[in-house]
C-alpha positions as CSV (number, residue, x, y, z in Angstrom):
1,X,33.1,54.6,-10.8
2,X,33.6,58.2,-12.0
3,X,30.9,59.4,-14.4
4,X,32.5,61.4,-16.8
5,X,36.0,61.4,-19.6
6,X,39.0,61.4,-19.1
7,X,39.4,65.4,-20.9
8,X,36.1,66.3,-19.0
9,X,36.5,68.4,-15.5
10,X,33.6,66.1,-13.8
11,X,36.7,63.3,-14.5
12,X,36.8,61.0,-11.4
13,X,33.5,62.8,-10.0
14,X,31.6,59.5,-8.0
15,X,27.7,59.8,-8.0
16,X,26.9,60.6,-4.7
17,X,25.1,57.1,-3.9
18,X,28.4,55.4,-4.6
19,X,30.5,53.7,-2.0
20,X,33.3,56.5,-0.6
21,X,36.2,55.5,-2.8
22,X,39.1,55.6,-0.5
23,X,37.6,53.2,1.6
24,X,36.8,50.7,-1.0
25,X,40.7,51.3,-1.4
26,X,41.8,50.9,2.0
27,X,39.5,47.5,2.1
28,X,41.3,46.0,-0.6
29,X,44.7,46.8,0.1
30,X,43.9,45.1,3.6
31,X,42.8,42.4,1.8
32,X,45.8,42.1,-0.6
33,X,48.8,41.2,0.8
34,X,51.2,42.5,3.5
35,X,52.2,45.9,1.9
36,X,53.0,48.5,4.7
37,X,51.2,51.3,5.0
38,X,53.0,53.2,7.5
39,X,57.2,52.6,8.0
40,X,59.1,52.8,10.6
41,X,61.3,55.8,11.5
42,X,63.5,53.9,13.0
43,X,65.8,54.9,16.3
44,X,63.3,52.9,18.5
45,X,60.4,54.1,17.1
46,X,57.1,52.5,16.6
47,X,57.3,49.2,14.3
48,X,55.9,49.9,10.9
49,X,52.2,48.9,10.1
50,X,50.8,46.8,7.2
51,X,47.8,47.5,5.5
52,X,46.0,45.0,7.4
53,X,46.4,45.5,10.7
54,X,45.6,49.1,10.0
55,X,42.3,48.3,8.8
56,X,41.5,46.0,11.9
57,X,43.2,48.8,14.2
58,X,40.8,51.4,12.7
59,X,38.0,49.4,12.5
60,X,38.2,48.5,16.1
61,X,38.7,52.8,17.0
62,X,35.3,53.2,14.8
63,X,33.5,50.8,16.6
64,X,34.0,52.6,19.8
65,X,33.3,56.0,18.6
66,X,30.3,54.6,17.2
67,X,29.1,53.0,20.3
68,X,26.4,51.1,19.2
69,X,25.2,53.1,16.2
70,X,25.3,52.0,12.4
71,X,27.2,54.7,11.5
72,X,28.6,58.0,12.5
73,X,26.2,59.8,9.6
74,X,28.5,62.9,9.3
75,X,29.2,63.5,13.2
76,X,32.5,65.7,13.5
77,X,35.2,63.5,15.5
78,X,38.0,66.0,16.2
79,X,41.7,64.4,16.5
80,X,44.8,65.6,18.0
81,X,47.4,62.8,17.3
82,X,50.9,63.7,16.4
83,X,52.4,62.6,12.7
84,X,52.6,58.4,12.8
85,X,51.0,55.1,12.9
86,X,48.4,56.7,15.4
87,X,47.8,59.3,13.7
88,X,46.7,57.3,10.7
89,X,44.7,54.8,12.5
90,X,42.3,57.7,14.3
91,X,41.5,59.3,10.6
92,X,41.4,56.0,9.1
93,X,38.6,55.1,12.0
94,X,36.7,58.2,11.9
95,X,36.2,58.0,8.0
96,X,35.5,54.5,8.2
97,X,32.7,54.5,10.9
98,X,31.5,58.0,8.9
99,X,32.3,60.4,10.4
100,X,33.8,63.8,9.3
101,X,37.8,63.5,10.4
102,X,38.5,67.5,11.7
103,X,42.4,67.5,12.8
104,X,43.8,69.5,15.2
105,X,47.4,70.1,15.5
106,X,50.1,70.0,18.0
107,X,51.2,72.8,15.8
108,X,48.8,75.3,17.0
109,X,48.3,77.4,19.7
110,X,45.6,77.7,22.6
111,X,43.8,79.9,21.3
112,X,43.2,78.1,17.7
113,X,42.5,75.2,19.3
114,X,39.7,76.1,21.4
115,X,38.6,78.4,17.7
116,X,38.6,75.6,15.8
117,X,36.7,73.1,18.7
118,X,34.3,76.0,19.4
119,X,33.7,76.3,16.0
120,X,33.7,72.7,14.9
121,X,31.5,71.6,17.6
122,X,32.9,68.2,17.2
123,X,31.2,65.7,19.3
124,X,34.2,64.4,20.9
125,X,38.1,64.5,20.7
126,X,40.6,61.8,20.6
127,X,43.8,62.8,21.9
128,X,47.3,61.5,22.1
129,X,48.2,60.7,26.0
130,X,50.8,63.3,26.2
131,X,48.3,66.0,24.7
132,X,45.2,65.1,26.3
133,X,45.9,68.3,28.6
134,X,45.8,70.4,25.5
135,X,42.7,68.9,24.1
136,X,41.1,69.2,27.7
137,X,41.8,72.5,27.7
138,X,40.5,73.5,24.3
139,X,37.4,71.3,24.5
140,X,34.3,72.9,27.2
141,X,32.0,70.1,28.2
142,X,32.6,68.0,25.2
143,X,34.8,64.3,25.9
144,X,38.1,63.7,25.6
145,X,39.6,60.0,24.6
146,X,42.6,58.7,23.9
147,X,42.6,56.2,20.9
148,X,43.5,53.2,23.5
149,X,40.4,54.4,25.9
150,X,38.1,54.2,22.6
151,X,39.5,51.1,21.4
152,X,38.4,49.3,24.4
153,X,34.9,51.0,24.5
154,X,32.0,48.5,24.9
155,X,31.0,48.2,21.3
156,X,28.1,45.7,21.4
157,X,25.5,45.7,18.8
158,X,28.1,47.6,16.6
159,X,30.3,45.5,14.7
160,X,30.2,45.3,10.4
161,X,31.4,47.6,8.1
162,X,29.8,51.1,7.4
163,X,28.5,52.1,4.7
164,X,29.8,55.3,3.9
165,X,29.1,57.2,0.6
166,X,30.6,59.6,-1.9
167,X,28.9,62.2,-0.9
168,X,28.9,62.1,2.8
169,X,31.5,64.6,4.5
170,X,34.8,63.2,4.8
171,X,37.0,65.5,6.6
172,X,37.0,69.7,7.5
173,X,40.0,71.2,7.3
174,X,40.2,75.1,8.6
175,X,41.7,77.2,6.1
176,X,45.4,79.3,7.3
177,X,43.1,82.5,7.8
178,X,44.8,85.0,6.5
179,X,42.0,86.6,5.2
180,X,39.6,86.5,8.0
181,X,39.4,84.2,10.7
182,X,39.8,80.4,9.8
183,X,37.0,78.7,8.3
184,X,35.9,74.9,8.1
185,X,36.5,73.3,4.9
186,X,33.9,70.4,4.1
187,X,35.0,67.8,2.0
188,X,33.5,65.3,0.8
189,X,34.6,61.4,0.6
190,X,34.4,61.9,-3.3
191,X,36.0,65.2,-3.2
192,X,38.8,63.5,-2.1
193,X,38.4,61.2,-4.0
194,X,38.9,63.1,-7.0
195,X,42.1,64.8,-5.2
196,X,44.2,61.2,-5.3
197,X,42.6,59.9,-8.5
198,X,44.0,62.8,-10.5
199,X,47.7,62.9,-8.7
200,X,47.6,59.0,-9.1
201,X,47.5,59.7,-12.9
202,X,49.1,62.9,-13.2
203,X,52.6,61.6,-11.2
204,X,52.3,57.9,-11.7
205,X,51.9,57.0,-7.8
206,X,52.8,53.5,-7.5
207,X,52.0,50.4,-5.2
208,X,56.0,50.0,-4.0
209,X,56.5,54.3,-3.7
210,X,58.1,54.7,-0.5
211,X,57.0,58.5,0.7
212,X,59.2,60.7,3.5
213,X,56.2,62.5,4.8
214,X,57.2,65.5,6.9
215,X,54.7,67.7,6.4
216,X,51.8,69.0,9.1
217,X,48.9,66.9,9.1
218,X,46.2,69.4,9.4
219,X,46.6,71.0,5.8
220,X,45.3,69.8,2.4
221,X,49.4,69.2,1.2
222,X,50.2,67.3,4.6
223,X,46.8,65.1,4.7
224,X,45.4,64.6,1.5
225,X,48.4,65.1,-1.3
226,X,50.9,63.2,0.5
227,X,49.6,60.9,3.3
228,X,46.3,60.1,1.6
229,X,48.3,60.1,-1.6
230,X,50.4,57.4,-0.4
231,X,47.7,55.0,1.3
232,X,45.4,55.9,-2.2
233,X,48.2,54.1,-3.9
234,X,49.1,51.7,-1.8
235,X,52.2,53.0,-0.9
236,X,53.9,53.2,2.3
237,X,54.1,56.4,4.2
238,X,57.0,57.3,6.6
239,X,57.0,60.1,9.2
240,X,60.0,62.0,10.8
241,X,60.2,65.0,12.1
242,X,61.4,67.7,9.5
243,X,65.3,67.9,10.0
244,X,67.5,68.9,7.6
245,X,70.7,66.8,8.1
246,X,68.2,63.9,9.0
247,X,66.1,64.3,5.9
248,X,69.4,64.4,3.8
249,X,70.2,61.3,5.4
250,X,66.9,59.3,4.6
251,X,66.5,60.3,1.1
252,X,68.4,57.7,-0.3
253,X,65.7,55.3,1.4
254,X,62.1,56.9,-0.5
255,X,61.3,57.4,-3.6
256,X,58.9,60.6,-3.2
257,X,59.9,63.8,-1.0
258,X,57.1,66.4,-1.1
259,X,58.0,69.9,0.8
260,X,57.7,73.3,1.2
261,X,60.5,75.9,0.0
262,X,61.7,76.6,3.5
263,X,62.2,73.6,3.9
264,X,64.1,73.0,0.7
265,X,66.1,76.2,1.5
266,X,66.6,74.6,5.3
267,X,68.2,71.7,2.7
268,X,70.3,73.7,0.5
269,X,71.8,75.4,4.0
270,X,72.8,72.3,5.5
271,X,74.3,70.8,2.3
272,X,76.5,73.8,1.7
273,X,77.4,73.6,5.0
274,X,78.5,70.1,4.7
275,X,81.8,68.4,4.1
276,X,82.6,67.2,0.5
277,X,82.5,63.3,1.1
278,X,78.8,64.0,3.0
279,X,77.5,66.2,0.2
280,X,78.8,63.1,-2.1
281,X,77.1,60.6,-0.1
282,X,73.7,62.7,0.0
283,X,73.8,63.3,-3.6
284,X,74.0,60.3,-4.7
285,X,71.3,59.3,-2.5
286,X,68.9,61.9,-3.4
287,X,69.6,61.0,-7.4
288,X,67.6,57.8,-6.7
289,X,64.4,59.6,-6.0
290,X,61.4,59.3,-8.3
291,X,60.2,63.0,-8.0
292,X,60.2,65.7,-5.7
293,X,57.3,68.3,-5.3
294,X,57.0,71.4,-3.7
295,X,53.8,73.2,-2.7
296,X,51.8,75.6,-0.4
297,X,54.1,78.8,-1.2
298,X,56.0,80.0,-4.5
299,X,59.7,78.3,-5.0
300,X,62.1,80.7,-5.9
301,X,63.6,79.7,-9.0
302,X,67.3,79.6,-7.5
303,X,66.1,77.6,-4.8
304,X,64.8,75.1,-7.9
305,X,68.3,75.7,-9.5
306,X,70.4,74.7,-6.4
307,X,68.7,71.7,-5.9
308,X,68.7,70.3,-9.2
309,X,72.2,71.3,-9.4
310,X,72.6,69.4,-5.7
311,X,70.8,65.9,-6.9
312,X,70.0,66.0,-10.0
313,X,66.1,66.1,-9.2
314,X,64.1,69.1,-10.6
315,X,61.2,69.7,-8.0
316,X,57.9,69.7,-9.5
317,X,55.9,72.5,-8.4
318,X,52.0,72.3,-8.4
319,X,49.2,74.4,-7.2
320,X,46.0,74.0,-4.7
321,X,44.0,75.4,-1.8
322,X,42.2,73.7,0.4
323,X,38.8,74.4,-1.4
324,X,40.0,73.2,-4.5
325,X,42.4,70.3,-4.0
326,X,45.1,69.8,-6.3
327,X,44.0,72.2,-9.3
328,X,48.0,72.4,-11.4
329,X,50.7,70.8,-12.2
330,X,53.9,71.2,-14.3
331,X,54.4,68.2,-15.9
332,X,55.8,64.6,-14.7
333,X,56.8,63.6,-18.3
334,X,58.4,67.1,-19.9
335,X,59.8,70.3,-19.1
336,X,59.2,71.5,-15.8
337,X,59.3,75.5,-16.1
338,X,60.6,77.3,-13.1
339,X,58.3,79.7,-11.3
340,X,55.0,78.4,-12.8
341,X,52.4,76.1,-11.6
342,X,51.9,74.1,-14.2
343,X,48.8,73.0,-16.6
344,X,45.5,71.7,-15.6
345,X,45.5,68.5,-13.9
346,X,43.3,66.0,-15.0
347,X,39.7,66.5,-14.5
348,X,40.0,70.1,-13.9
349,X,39.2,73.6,-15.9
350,X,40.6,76.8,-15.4
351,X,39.9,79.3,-16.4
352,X,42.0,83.2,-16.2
353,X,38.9,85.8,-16.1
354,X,39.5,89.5,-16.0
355,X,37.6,92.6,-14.3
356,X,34.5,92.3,-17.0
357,X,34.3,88.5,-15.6
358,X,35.3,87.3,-19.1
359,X,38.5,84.9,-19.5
360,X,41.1,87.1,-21.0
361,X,43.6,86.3,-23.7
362,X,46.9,83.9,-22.8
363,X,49.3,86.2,-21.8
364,X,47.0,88.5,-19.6
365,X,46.5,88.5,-16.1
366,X,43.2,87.3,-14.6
367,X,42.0,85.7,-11.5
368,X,41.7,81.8,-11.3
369,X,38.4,80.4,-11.8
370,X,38.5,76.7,-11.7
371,X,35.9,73.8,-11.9
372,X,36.8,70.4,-10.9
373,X,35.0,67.3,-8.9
374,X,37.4,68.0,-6.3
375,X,35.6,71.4,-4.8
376,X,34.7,71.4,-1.6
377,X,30.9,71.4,-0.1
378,X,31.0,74.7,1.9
379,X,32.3,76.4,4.7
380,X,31.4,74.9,7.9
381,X,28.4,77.1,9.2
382,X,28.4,79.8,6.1
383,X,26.3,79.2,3.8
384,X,27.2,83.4,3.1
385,X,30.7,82.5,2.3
386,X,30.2,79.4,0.4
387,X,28.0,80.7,-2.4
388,X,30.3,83.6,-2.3
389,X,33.0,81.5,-3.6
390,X,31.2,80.9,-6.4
391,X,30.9,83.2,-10.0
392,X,27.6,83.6,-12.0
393,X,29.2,80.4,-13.7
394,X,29.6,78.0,-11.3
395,X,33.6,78.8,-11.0
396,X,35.0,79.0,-8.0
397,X,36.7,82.4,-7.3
398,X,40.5,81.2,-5.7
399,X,41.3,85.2,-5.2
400,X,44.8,84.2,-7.2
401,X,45.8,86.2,-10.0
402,X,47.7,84.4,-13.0
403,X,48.5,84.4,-16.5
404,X,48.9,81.4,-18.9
405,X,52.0,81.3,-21.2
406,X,51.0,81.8,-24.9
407,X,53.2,79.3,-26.2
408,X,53.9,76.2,-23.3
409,X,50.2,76.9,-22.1
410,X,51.9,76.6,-18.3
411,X,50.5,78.9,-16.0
412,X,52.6,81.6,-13.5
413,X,51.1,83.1,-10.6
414,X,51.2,86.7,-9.8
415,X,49.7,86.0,-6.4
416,X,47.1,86.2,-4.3
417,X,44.5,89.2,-5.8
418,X,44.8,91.0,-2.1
419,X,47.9,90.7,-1.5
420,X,50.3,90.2,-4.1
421,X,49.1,92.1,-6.7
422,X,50.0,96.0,-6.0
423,X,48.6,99.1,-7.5
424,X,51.1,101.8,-7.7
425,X,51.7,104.5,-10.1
426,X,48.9,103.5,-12.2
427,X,50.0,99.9,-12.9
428,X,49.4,96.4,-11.7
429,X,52.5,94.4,-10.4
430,X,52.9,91.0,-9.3
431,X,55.0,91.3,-5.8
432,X,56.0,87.7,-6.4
433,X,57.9,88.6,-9.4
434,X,60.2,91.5,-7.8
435,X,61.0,88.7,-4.9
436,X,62.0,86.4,-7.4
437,X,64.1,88.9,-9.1
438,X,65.3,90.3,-5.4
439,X,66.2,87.2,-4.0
440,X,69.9,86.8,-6.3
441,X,71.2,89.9,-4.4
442,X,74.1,88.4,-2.6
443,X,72.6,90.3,0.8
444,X,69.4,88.7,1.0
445,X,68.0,85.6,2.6
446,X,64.6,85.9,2.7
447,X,62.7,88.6,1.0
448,X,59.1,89.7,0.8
449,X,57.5,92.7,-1.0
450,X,54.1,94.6,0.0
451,X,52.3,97.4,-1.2
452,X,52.3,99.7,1.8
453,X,50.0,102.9,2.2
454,X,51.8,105.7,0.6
455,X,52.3,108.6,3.1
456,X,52.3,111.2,0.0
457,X,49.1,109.7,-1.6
458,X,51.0,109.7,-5.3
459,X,51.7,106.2,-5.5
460,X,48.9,104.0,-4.5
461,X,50.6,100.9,-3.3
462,X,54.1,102.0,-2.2
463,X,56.3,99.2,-2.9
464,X,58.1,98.0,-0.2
465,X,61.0,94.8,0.4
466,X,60.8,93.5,3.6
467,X,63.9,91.5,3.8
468,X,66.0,89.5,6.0
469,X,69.6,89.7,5.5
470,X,72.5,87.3,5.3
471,X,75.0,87.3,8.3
472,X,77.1,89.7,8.5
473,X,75.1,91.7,5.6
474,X,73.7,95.3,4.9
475,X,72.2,96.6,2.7
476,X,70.6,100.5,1.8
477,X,67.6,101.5,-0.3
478,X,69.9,102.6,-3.0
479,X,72.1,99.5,-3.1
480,X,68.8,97.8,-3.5
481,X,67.4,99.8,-6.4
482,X,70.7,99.4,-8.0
483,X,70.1,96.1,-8.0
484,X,66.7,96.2,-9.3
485,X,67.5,98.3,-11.9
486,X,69.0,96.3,-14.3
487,X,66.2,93.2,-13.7
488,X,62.8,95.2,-13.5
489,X,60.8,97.9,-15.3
490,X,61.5,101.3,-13.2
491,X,57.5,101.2,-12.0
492,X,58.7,98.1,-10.5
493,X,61.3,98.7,-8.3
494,X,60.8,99.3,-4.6
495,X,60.6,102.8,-3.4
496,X,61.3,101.5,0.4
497,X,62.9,98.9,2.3
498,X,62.5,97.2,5.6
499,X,64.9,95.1,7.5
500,X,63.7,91.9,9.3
501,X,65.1,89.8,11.6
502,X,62.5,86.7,10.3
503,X,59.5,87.0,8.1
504,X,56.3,86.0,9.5
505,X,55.2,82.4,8.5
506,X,52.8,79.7,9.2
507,X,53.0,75.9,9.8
508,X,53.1,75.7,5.4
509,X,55.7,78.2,5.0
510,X,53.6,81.2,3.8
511,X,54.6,84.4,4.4
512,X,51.8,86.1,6.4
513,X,51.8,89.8,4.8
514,X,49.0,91.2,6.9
515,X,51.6,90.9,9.8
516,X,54.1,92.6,7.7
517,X,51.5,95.4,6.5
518,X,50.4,95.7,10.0
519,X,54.1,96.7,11.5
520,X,54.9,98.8,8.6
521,X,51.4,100.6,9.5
522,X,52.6,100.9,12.7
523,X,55.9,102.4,12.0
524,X,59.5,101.2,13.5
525,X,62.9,99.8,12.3
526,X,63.4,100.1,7.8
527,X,64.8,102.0,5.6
């Protein structure tokens, strides 16, 4: 059981002796009945899978991998399954038989796959039959398995359950690298724990939630908020690809959605572009839901607004990183304030620390400093990097920048400390807040602001919009600072402008700005 209060930010931390908690879970819902775990998507898709015959299907997969061993003590099993009932029996197996789950993604390219497999050293892959080419090619000498070929393995001598801790590793996730190159996340089974403890409190996850799940599965929000989320609970978990129109139509069916903001923005298109009696129907489907979150990026606020105004639902928007897990939250129960993250979830502290490493006074901006049962165990093969992370204090530095609210106590972000926050003409401004403010001119569909090198030296950061324009649009730098004028302070507005025919993303929806900061470097089309 977790060792500390409930108002203490060791809350749900599991001495590292103690059974791994999600297991324990996943053994007794098993045992419990004939809840589903995973739904069907219908269309001739896979069946959907109790609770039960997930266990035994897992079990079986972790008997194979373990060939004869007790356990896997902590052995990397890399995966590359695509979103479904497969999926969730290979990382169900793996943690079982103890190993540490590392997911690959269809999602990603040559390249990171053989990165992450050369860097991973995992001591074998399990691959989907149609991707078993990919996996070959990423994986040098080491095997490759499908799930079925494992499954069948002579297991003799290897049968029982595992006992797995708290503290062993549970799964590496490889952070979006945009930074550096990627880097492999350890967490632990009671880091993860403490993830889907403090989200089962914080947003009242329920044994009969139904979850839409159509995130990617190799990032903290895909994996651990919502798919672990759901099988923490008890809950059933159902994939589908992430389509719009489809999505719309499969609402009324859940009663969580959890997304990013381009693909609520991907909603909002479709519905406008609906007929009346479809919007109606959709609507009034999407009213039933219990709560919809949003993560991994910033929500613009008239994103939040058109939704709400759509169904009725106000998105909850929370923050994490993959070092961290889930570290705010605005509030289930209460106001939910557009643009900001949210309060402390339970079990976690956070402090806002300025230049002098001191927390600074609500209202001021800081960096987020946070500690919390949920932090990770260390990068993957840099033990350089890992106590770097860490402050004289024992915070961990997230390199965010944010201010808390003197009066609600919510907290906004500014954005990333490298990135987002721009030094130009002396001052320090959030680039997050001039998209937000950019983003209601009538020209704009995407929009993303950088501090480009000033040519003239004057400025420091020269502020620059990068944006991508509606059909049929233009749009000049002086239309634009019109614009601004009336909505930011005059230090504020941009002093250049760059059209886009897309903004660079990846698989969570973030804008990459290093991409945009390298072709502004290197000159061509803007304004």
């Amino acid at each position: 059981m977790p060792l500390a209060s409930p108002d203490d930010p060791r809350t749900f931390q599991w001495a590292s002796s103690a059974p791994a908690p999600l297991i324990e879970r996943l053994r007794a819902h098993a045992a419990g009945g004939d809840r589903v775990a995973i739904g069907s998507a219908g269309d001739g898709g896979p069946a959907a899978l109790g609770y039960g015959p997930l266990w035994e299907r897992a079990q079986a997969l972790g008997q194979g991998l373990r060939g004869g061993r007790p356990s896997l003590a902590g052995e990397p099993i890399a995966f590359l399954i695509p979103p479904g009932r497969a999926y969730a029996e290979a990382l169900v197996g793996v943690l079982a038989a103890g190993g540490m789950a590392v997911p690959l993604s269809p999602l990603h390219t040559a390249p990171e796959l053989a990165y992450i497999v050369g860097n991973a050293a995992p001591a074998r892959i399990v691959a989907a039959p149609e991707l078993c080419e990919r996996a070959t090619a990423a994986a040098g000498d080491r095997p490759v398995c499908t799930p079925e070929e494992i499954g069948t393995a002579n297991t003799s001598g290897a049968g029982g359950d595992v006992a797995v801790t708290a503290g062993a590793p549970a799964i590496m996730l490889y952070t979006s690298g945009t930074t550096g190159r990627p880097k492999g996340v350890v967490l632990s089974h009671g880091a993860v724990a403490a993830t889907l403890a403090s989200l089962e409190v914080a947003w009242r996850w329920r044994p009969d939630d139904r979850l839409l799940h159509v995130l990617p599965l190799h990032h903290t929000h895909g994996l651990i908020v919502a798919l672990l989320g759901a099988l923490w609970a008890g809950a059933t978990a159902t994939f589908m690809p992430f389509e719009a129109t489809g999505v719309w139509d499969r609402l009324a069916d859940v009663t969580l959605f959890m997304a990013v903001p381009t693909m609520y923005a991907k909603l909002i298109d479709a519905y406008r572009a609906a007929t009346p009696e479809r919007r109606a129907t959709w609507s009034a489907g999407a009213r039933r839901l219990r709560l919809c979150t949003s993560g991994s990026a910033a929500l613009p606020a008239p994103l939040l607004r058109a939704f709400e105004e759509a169904t009725g639902q106000t998105i909850l928007e929370r923050y994490g990183m993959t070092e961290i897990g889930m570290a705010l939250s605005n509030r289930y129960d209460g106001t939910r304030v557009a643009g900001a993250v949210g309060v402390p979830l339970p079990g976690v502290e956070i402090d806002i620390v300025g230049d002098d490493e001191q927390p600074v006074r609500d209202g001021d901006a800081g960096e987020l400093r946070v500690r919390t049962a949920q932090l990770f165990s260390g990068y993957h093969g840099d033990a350089g990097a890992t106590a770097a992370s860490y402050d004289a204090a024992g915070r961990f530095r997230t390199g965010d920048t944010g201010v808390r609210d003197p009066q609600g106590g919510v907290i906004r972000l500014l954005g990333r400390t490298s990135v987002d926050v721009l030094k130009s003409g002396g001052y320090k401004i959030s680039a997050l807040e001039i998209e937000a403010a950019l983003r209601d001119h009538p020209a704009i569909a995407d929009v993303a602001v950088i501090g480009a090198p000033d040519p003239t030296l004057t400025w420091g950061d020269l502020v620059t919009a990068c944006v991508v324009l509606r059909q049929g649009a233009s749009l000049t730098l002086g239309e634009l600072k019109a614009f601004a004028r009336d909505r930011l302070a005059v230090y504020k507005i941009p002093r250049a402008l760059r059209v886009c025919a897309a903004l660079p993303r990846n698989a969570m929806g973030k804008v990459q700005k290093r991409q945009l900061l390298d072709a502004v470097a290197g000159g061509g089309d803007g304004q």
